[in-house]
N, CA, C and O atoms as CSV, one atom per row, in Angstrom:
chain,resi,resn,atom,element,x,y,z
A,1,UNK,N,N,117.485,137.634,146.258
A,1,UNK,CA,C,116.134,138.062,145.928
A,1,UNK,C,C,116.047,138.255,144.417
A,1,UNK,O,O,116.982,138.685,143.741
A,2,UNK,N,N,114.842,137.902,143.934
A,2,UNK,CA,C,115.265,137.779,142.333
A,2,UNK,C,C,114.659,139.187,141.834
A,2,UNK,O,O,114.340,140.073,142.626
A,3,UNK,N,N,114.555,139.279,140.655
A,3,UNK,CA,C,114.084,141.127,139.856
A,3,UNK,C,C,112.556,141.078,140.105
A,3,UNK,O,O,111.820,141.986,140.493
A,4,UNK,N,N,112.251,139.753,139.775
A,4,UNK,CA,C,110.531,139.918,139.757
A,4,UNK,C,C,110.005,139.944,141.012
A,4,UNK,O,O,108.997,140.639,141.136
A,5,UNK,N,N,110.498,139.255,142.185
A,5,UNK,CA,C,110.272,139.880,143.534
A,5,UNK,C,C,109.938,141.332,144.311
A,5,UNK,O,O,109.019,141.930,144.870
A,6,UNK,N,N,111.481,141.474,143.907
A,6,UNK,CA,C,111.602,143.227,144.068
A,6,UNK,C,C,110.864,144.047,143.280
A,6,UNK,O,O,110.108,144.832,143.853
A,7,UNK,N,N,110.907,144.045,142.214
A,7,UNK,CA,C,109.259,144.789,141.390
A,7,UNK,C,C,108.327,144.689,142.205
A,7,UNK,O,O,107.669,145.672,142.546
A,8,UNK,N,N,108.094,143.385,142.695
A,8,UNK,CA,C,106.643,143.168,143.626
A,8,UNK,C,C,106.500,143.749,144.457
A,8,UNK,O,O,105.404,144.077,144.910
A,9,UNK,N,N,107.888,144.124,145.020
A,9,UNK,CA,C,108.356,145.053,146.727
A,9,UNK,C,C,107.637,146.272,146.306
A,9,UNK,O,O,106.779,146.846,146.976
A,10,UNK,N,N,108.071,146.623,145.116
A,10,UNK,CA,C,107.815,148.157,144.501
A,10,UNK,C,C,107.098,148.472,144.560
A,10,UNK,O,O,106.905,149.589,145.040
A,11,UNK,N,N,105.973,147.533,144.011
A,11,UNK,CA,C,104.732,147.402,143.198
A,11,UNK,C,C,103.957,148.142,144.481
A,11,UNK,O,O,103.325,149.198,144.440
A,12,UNK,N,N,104.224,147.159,145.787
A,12,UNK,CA,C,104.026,147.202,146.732
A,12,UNK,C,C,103.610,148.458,147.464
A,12,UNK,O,O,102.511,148.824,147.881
A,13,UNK,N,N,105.133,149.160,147.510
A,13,UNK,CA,C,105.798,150.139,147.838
A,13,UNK,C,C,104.778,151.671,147.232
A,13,UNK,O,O,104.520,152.732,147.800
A,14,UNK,N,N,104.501,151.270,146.194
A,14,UNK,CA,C,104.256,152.750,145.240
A,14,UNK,C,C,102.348,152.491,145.832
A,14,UNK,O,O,101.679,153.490,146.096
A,15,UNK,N,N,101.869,151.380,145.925
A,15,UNK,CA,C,100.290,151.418,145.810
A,15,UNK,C,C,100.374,151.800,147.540
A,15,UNK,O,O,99.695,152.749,147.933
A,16,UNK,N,N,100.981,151.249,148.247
A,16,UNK,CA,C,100.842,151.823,149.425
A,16,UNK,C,C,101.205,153.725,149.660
A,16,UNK,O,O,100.388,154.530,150.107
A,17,UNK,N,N,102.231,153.957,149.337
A,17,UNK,CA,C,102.369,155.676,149.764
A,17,UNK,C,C,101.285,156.328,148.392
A,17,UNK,O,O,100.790,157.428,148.634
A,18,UNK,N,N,100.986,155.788,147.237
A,18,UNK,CA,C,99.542,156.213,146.551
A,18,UNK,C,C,98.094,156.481,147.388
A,18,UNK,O,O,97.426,157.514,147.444
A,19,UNK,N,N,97.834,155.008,148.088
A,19,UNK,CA,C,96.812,155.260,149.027
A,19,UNK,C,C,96.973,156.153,150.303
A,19,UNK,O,O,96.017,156.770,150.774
A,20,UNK,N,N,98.176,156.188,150.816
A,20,UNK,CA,C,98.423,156.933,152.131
A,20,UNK,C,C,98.402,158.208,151.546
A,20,UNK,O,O,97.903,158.856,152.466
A,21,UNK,N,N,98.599,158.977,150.668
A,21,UNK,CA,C,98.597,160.350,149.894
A,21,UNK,C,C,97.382,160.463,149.533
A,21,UNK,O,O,96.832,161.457,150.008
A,22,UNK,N,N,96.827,159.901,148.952
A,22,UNK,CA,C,95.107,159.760,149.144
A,22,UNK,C,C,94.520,160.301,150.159
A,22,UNK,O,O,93.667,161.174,150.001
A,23,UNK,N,N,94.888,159.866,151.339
A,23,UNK,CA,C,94.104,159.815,152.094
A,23,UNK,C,C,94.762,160.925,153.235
A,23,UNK,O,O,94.120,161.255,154.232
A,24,UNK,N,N,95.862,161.343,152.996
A,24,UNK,CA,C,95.995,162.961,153.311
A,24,UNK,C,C,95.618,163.703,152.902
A,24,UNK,O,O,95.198,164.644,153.575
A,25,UNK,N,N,95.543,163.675,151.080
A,25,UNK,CA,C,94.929,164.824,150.139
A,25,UNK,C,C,93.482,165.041,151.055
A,25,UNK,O,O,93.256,166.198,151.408
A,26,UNK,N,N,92.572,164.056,151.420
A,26,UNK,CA,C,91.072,164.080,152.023
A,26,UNK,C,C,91.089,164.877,153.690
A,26,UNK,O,O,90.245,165.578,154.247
A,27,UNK,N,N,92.549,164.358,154.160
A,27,UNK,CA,C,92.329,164.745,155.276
A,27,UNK,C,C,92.719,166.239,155.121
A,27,UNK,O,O,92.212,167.019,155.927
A,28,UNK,N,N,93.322,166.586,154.447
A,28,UNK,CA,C,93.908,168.257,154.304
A,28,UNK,C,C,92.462,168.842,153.770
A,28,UNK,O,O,92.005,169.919,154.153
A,29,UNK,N,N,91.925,168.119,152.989
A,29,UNK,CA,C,90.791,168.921,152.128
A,29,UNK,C,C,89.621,169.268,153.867
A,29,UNK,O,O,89.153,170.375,154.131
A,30,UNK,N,N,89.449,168.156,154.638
A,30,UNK,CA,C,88.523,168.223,155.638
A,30,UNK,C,C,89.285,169.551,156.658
A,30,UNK,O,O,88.371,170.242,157.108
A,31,UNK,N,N,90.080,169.846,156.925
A,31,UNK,CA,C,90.932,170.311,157.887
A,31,UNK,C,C,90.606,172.349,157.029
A,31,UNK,O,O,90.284,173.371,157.637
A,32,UNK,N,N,90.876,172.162,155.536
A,32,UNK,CA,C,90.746,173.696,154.823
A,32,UNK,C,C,89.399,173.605,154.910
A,32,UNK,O,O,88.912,174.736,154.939
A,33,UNK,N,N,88.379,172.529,154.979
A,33,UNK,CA,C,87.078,172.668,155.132
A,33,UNK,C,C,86.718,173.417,156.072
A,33,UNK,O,O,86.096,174.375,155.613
A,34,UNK,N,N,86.819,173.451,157.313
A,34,UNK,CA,C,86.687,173.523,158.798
A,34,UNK,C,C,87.235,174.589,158.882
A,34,UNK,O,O,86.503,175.482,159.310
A,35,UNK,N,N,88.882,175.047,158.495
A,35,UNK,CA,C,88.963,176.075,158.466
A,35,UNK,C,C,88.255,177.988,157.846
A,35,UNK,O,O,88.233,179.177,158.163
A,36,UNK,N,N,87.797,176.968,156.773
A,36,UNK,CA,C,87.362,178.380,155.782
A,36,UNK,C,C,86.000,178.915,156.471
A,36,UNK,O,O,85.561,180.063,156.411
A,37,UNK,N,N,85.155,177.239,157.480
A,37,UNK,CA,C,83.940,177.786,157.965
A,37,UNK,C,C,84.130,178.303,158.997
A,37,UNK,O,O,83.178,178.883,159.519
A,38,UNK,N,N,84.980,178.291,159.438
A,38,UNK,CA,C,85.540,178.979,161.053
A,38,UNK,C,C,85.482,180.822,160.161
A,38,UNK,O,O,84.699,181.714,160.488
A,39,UNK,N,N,86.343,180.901,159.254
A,39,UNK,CA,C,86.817,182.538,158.725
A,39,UNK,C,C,85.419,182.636,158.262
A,39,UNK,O,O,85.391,183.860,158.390
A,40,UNK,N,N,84.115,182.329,157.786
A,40,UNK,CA,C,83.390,182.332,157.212
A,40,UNK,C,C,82.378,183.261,158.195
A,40,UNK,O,O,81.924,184.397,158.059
A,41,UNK,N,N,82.185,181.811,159.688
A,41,UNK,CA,C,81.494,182.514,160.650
A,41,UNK,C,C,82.187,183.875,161.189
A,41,UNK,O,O,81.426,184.694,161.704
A,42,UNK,N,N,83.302,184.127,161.128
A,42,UNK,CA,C,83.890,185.234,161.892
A,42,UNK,C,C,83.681,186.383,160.877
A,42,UNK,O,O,83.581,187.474,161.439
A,43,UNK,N,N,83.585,186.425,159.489
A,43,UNK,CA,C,83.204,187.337,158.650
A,43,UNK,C,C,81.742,187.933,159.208
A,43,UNK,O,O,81.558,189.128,159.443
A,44,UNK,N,N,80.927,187.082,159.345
A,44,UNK,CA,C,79.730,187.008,160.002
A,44,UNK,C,C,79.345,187.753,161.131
A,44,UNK,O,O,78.197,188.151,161.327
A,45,UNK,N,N,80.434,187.965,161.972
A,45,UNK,CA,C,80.251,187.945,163.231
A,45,UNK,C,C,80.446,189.893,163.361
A,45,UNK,O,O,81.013,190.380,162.383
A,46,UNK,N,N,80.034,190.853,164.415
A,46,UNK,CA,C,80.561,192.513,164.557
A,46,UNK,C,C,81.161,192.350,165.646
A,46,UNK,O,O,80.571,192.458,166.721
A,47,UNK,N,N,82.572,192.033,165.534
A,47,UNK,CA,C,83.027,191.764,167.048
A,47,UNK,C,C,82.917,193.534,167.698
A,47,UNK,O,O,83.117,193.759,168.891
A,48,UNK,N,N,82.560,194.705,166.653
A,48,UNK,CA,C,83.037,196.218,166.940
A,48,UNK,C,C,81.861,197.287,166.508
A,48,UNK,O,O,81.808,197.453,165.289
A,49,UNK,N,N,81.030,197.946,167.179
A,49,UNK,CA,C,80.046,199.165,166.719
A,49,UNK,C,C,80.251,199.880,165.822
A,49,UNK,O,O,79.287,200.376,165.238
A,50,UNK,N,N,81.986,200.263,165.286
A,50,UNK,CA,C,82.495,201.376,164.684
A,50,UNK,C,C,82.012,200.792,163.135
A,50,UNK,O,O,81.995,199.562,163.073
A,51,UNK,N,N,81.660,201.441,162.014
A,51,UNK,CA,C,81.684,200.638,160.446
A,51,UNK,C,C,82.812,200.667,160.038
A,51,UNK,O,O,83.032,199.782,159.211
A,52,UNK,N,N,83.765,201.406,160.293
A,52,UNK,CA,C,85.337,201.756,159.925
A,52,UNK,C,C,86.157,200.289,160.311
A,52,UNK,O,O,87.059,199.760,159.663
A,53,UNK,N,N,85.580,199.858,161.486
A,53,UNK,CA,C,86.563,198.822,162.208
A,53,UNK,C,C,85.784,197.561,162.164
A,53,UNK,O,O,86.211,196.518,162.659
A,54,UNK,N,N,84.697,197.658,161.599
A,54,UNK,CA,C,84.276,196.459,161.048
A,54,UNK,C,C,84.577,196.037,159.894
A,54,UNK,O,O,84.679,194.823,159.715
A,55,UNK,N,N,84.737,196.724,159.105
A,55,UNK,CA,C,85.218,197.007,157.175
A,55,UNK,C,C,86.452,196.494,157.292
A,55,UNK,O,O,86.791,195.480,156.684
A,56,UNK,N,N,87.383,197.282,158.243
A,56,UNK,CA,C,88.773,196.419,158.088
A,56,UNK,C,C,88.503,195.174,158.562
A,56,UNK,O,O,88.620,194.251,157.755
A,57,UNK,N,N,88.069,194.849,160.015
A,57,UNK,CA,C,88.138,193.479,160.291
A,57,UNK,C,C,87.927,192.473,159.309
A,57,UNK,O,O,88.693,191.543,159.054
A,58,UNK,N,N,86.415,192.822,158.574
A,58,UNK,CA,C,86.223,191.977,157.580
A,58,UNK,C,C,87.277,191.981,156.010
A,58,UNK,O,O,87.059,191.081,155.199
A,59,UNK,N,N,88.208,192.874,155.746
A,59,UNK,CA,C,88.963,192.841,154.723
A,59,UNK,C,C,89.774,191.877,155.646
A,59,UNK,O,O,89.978,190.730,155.247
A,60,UNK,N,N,90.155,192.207,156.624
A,60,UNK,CA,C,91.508,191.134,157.371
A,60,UNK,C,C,90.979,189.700,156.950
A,60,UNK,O,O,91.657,189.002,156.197
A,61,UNK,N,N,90.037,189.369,157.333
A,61,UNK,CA,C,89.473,188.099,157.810
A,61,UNK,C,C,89.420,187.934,155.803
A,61,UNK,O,O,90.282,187.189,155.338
A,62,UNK,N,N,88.606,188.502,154.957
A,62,UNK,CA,C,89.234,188.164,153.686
A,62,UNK,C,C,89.786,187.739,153.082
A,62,UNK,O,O,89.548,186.766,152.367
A,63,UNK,N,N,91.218,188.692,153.245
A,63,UNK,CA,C,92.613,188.734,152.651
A,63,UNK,C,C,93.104,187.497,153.288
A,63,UNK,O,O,94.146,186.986,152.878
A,64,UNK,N,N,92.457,186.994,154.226
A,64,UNK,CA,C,93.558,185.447,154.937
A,64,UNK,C,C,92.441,184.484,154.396
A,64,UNK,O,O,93.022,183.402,154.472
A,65,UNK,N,N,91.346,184.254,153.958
A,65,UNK,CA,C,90.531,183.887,153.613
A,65,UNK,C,C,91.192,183.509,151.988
A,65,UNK,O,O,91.536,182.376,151.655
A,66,UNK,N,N,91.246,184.357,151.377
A,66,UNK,CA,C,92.197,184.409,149.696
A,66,UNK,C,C,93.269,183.664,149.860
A,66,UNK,O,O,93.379,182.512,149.440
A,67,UNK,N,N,94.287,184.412,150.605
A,67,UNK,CA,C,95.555,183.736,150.918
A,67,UNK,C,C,95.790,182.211,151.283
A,67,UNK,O,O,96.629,181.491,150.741
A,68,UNK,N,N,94.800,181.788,152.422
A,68,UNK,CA,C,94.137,180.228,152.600
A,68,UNK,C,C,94.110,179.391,151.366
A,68,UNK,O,O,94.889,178.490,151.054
A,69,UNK,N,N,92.747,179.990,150.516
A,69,UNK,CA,C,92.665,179.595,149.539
A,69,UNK,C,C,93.728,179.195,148.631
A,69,UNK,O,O,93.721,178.051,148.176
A,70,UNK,N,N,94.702,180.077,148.303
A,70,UNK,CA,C,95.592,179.969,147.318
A,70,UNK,C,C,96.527,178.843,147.725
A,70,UNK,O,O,96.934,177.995,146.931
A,71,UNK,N,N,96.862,178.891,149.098
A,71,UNK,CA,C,97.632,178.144,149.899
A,71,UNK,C,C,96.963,176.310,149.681
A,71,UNK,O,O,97.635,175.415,149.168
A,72,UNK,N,N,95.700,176.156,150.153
A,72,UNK,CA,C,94.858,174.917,149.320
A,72,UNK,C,C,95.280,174.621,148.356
A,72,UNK,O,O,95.879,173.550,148.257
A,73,UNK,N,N,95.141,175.352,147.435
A,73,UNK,CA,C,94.798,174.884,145.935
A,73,UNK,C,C,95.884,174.484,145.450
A,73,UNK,O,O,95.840,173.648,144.547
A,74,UNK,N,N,97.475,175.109,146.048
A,74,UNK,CA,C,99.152,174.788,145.590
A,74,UNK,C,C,99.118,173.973,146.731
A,74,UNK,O,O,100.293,174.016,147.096
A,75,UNK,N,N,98.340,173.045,147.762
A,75,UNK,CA,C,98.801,171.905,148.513
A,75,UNK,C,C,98.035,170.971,147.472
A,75,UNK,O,O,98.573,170.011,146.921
A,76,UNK,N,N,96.932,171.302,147.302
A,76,UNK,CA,C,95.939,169.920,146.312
A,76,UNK,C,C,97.049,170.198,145.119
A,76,UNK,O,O,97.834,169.250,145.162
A,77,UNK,N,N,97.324,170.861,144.364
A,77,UNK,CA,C,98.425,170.640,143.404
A,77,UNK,C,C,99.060,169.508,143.611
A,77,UNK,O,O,98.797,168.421,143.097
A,78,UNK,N,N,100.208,169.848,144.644
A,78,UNK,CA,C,101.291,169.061,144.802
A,78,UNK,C,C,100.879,167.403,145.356
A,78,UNK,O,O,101.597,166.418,145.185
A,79,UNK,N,N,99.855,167.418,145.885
A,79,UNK,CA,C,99.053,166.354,146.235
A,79,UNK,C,C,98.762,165.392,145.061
A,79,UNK,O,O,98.565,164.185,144.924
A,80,UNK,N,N,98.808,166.186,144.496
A,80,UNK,CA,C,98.124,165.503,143.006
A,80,UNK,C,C,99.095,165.143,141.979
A,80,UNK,O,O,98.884,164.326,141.083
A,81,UNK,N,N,99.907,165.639,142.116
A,81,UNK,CA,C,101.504,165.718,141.806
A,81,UNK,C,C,101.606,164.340,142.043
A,81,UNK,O,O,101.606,163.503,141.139
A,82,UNK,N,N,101.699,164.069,143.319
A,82,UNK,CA,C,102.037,163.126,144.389
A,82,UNK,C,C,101.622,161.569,143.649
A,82,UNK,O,O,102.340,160.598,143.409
A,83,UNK,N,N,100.253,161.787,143.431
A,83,UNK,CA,C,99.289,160.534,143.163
A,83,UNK,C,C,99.855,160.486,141.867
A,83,UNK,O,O,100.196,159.325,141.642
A,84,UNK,N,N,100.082,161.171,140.998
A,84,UNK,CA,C,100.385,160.257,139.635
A,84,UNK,C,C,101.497,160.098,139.334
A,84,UNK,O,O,101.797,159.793,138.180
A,85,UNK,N,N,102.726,160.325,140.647
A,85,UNK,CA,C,104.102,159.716,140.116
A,85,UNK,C,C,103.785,158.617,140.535
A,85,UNK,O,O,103.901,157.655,139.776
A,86,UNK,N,N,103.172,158.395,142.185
A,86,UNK,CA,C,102.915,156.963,142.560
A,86,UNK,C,C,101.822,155.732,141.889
A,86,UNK,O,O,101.830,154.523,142.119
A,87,UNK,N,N,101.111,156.348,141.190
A,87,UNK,CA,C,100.104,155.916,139.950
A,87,UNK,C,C,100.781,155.241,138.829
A,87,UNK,O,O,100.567,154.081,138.475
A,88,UNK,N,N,101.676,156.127,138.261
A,88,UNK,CA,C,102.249,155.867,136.957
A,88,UNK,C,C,103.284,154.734,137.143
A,88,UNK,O,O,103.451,154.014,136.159
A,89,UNK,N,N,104.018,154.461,138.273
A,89,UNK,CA,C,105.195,153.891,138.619
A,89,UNK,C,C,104.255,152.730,138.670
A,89,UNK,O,O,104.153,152.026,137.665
A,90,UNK,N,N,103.621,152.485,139.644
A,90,UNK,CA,C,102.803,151.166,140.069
A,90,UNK,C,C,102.821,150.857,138.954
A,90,UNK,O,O,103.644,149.990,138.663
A,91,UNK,N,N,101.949,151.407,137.851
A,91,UNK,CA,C,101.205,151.060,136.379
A,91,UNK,C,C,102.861,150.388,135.115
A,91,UNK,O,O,102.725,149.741,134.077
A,92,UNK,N,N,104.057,150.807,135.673
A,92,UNK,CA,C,105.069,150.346,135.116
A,92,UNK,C,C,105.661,149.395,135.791
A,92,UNK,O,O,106.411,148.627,135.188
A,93,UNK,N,N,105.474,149.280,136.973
A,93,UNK,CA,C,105.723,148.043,137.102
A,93,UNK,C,C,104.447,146.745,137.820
A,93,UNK,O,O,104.680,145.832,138.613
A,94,UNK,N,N,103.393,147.057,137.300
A,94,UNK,CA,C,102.244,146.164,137.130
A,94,UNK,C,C,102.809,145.214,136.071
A,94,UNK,O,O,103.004,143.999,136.087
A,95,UNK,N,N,103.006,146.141,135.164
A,95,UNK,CA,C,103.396,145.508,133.688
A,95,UNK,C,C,104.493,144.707,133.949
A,95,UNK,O,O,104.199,143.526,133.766
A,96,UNK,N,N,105.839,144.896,134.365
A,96,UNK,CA,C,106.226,144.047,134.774
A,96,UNK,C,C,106.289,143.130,135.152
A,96,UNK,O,O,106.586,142.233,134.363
A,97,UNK,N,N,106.070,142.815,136.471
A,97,UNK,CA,C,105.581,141.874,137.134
A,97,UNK,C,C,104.493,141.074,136.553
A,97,UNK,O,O,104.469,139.885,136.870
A,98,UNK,N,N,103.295,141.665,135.499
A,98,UNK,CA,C,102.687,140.351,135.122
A,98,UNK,C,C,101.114,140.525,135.588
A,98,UNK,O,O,100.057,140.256,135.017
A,99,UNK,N,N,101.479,141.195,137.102
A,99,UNK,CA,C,99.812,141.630,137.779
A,99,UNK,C,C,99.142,142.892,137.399
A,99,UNK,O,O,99.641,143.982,137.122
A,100,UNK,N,N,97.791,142.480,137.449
A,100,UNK,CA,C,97.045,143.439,137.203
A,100,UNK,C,C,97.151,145.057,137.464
A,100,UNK,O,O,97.663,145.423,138.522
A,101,UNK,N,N,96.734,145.922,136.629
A,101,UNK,CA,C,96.761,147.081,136.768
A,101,UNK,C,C,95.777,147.156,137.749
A,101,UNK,O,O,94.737,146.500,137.693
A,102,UNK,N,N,96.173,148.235,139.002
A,102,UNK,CA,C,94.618,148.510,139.913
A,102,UNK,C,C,94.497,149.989,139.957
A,102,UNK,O,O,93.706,150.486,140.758
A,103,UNK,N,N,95.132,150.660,139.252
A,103,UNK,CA,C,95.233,152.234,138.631
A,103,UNK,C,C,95.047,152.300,136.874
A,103,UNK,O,O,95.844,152.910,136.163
A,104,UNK,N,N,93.793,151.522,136.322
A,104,UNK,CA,C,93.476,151.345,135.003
A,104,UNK,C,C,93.058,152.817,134.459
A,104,UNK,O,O,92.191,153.548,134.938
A,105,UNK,N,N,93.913,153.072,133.309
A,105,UNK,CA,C,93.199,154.728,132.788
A,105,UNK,C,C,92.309,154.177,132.054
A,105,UNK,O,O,92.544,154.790,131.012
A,106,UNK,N,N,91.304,153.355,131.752
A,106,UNK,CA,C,90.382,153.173,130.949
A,106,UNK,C,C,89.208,153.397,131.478
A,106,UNK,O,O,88.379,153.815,130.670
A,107,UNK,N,N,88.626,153.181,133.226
A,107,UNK,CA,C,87.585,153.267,133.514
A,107,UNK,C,C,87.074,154.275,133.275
A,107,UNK,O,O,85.857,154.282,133.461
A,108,UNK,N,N,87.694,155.532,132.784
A,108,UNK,CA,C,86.961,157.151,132.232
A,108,UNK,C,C,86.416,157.857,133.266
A,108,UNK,O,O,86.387,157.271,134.348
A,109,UNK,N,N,85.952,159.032,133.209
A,109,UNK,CA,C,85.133,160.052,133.842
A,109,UNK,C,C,86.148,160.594,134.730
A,109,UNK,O,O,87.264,160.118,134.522
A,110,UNK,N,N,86.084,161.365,135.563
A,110,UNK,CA,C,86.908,162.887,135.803
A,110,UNK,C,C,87.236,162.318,137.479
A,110,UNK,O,O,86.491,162.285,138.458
A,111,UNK,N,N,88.435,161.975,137.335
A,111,UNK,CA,C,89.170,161.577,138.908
A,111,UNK,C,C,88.707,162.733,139.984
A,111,UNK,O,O,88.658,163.949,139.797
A,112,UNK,N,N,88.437,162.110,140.967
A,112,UNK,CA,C,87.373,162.431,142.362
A,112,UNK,C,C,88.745,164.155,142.724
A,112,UNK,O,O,88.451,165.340,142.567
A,113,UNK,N,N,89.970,163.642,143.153
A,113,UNK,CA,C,90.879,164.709,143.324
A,113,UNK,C,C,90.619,165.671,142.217
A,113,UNK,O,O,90.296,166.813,142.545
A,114,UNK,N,N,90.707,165.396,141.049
A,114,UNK,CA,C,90.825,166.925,140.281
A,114,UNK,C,C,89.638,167.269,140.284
A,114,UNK,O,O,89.690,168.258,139.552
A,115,UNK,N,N,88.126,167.113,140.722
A,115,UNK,CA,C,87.339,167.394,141.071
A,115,UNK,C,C,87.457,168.244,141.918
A,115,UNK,O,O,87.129,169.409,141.693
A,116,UNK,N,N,88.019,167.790,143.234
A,116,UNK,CA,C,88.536,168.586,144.219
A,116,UNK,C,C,89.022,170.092,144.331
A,116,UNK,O,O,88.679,170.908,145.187
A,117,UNK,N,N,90.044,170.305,143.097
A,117,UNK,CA,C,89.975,171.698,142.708
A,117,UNK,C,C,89.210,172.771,142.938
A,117,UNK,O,O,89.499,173.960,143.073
A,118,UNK,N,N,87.884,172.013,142.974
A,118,UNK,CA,C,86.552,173.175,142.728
A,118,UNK,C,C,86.823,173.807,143.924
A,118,UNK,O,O,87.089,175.008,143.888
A,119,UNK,N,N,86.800,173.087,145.217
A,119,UNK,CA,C,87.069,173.514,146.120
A,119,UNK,C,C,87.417,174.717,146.854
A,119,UNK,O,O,86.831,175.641,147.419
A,120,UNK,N,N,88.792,174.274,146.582
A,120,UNK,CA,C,89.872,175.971,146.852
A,120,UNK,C,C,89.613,177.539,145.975
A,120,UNK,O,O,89.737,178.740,146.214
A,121,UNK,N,N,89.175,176.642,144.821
A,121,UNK,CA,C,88.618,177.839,143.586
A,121,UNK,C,C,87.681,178.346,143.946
A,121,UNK,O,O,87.672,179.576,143.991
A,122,UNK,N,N,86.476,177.561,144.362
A,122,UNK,CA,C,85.616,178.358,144.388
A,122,UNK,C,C,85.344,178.998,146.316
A,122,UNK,O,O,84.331,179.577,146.709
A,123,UNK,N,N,86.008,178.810,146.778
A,123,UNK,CA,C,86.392,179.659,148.106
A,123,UNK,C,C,87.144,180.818,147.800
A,123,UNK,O,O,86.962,181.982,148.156
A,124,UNK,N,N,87.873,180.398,147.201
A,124,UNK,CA,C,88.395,181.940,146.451
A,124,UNK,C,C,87.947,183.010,145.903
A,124,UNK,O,O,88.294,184.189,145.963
A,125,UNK,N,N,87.283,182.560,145.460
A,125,UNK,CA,C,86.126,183.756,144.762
A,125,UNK,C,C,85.449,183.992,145.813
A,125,UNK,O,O,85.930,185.012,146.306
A,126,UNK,N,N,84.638,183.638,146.406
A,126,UNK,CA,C,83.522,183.499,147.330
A,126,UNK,C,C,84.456,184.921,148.330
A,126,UNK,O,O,83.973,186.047,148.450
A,127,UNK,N,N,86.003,184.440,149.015
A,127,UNK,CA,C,86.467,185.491,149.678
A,127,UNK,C,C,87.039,186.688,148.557
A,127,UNK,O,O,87.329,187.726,149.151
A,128,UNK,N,N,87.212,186.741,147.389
A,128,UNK,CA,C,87.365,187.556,146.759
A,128,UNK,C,C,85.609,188.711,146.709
A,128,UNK,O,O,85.441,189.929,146.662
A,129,UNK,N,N,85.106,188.098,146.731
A,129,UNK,CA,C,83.407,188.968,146.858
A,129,UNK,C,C,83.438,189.739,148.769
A,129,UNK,O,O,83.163,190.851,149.220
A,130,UNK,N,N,83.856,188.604,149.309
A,130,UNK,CA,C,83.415,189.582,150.518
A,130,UNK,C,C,84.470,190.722,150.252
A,130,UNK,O,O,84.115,191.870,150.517
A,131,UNK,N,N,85.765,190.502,149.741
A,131,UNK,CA,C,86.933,191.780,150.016
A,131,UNK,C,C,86.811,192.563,149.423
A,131,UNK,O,O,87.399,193.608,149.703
A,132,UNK,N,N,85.740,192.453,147.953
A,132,UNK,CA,C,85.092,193.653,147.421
A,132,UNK,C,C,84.132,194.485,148.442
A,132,UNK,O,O,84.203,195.665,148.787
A,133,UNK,N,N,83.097,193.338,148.852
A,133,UNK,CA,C,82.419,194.151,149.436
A,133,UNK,C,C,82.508,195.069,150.891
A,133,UNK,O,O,81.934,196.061,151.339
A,134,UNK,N,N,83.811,193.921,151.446
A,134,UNK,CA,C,84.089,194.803,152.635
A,134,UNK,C,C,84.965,196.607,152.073
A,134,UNK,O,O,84.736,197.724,152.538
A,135,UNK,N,N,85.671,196.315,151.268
A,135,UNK,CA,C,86.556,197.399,150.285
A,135,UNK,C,C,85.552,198.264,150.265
A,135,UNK,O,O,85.680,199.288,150.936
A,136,UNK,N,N,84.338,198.051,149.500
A,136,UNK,CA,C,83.330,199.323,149.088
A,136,UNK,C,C,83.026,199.994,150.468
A,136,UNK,O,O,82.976,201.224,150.495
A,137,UNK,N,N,82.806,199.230,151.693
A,137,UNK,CA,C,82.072,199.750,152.879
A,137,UNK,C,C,83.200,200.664,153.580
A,137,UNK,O,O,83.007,201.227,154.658
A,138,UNK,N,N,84.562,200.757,152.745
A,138,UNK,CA,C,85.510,201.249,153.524
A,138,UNK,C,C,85.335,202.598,152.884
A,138,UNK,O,O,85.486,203.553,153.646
A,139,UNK,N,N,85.020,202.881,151.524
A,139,UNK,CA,C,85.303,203.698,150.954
A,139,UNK,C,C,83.907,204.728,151.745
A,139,UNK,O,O,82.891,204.257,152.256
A,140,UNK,N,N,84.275,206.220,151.629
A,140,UNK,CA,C,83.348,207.233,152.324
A,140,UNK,C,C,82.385,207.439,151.045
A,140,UNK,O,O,82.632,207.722,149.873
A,141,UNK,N,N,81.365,207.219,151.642
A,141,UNK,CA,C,79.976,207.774,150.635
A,141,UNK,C,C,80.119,209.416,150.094
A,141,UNK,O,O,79.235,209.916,149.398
């Protein structure tokens, strides 16, 4: 098998687990989607008459709400991690081989994933506000 072949294998190799990581990063993002609206409605919800045992419920449901979040945002990390070793490699041995770049840094404007960020961030906050506000309802007037 000659060198320029096997580059091609590579070439191969790296644009395929690029797109398949892609397209987990989306499916993880849909899956924390679904999840956060599930904790969202249950914030929502008085499963209890008492205000004492509603205040905690809703700090519980919070604090895993935050924790979620944080948990997102260090998977989209590493996700992202992911895409530009398999990005950069392709792009070195594009050059190689002779064929076109199909990971060009010239087309500009702000890659769809680090967009994504907003995401986890701004769920974070969002459960950082209810755990204030459930916090205040705990405290005695």
């Amino acid at each position: 098998m000659s060198e320029e072949l096997e580059d091609l294998n590579k070439l191969k190799l790296f644009t395929e687990r690029q797109d398949a990581e892609a397209r987990l990063h989306w499916s993880r993002n849909s899956y924390f989607l679904v999840v956060m609206s599930i904790l969202i409605l249950a914030f929502g919800q008085k499963p209890v008459e008492n205000t004492f045992q509603l205040a905690l419920f809703r700090t519980l449901i919070a604090s895993l709400g935050i924790a979620l979040s944080v948990v997102w945002l260090l998977i989209q990390y590493r996700s992202s991690q992911y895409v530009l070793y398999y990005k950069s490699n392709a792009r070195k041995l594009a050059k190689l081989t002779n064929t076109p770049d199909i990971y060009p840094k010239e087309l500009g404007g702000i890659e769809i994933r680090k967009l994504a960020y907003a995401l986890p961030i701004a769920f974070f906050f969002i459960w950082l506000a209810f755990l204030v506000i459930s916090l205040f309802t705990l405290i005695p007037n």
